[in-house]
C-alpha positions as CSV (number, residue, x, y, z in Angstrom):
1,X,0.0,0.0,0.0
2,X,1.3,3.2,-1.0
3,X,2.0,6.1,2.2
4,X,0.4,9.2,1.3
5,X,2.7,12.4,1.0
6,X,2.1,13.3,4.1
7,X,3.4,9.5,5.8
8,X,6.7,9.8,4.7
9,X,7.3,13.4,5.5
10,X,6.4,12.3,9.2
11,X,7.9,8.4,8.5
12,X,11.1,10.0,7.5
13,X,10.9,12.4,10.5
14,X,11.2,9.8,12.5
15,X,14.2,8.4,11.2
16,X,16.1,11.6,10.7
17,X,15.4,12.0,15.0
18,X,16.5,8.1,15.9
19,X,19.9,8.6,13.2
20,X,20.4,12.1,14.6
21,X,18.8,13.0,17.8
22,X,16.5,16.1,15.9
23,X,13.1,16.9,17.2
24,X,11.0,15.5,14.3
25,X,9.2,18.7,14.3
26,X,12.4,20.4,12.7
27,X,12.4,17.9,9.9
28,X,10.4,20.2,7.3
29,X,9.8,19.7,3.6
30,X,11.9,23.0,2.7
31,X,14.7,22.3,5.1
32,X,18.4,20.9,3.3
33,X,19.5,17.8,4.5
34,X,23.1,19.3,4.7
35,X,23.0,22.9,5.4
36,X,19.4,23.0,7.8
37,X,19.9,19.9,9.5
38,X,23.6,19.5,9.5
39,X,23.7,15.8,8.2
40,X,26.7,14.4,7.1
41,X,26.9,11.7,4.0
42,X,26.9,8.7,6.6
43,X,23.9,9.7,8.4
44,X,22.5,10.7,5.0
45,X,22.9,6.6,3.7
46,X,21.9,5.4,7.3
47,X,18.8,7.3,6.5
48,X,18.1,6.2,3.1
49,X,18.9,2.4,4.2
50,X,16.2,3.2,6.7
51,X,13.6,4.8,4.7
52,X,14.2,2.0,1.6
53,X,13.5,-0.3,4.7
54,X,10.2,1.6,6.1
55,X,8.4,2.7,2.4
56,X,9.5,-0.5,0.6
57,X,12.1,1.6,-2.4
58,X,14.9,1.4,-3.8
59,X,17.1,4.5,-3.6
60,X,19.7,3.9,-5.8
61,X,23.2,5.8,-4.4
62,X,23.8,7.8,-7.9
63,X,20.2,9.1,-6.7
64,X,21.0,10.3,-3.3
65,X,22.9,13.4,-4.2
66,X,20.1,14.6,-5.9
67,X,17.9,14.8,-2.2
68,X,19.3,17.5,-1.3
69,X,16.1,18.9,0.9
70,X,13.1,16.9,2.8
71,X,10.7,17.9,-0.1
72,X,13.4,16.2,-2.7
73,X,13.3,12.9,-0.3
74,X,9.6,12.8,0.3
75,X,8.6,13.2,-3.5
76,X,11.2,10.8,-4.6
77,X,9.6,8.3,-2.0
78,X,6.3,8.9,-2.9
79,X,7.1,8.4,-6.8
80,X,9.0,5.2,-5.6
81,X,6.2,3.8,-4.5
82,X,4.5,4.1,-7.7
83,X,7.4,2.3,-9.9
């Protein structure tokens, strides 16, 4: 069953606060992955690992430079789901 836009932004909340400690509230769709929410490229694959895990995609790694902010991540999840 495919998660609504609105699941992953608050499933992928939730694992951007257990892989980094940040209130999930500060997780929003126009933040940057780097330069809002200071994650670094390991915490960035830990993240994706755990989101292809929770939504059932594949995120392929030549793919993950292009997520740069929550909006990127969530759209690319929700399209995922489609495939």
């Amino acid at each position: 069953m495919a998660h609504s836009e609105a699941e992953v932004l608050s499933g992928l909340a939730e694992i951007v606060n257990e892989e980094t400690g940040l209130a999930t509230e500060a997780v929003e769709p126009s933040k940057s992955f780097t330069d809002d929410l200071d994650i670094d490229s390991i915490s960035m694959m830990t993240i994706v690992v755990n989101a292809e895990k929770k939504f059932g995609v594949k995120i392929p790694d030549d793919d993950v430079k292009d997520l740069v902010t929550v909006q990127d991540a969530v759209d690319y999840i929700v399209k995922a789901q489609d495939a």
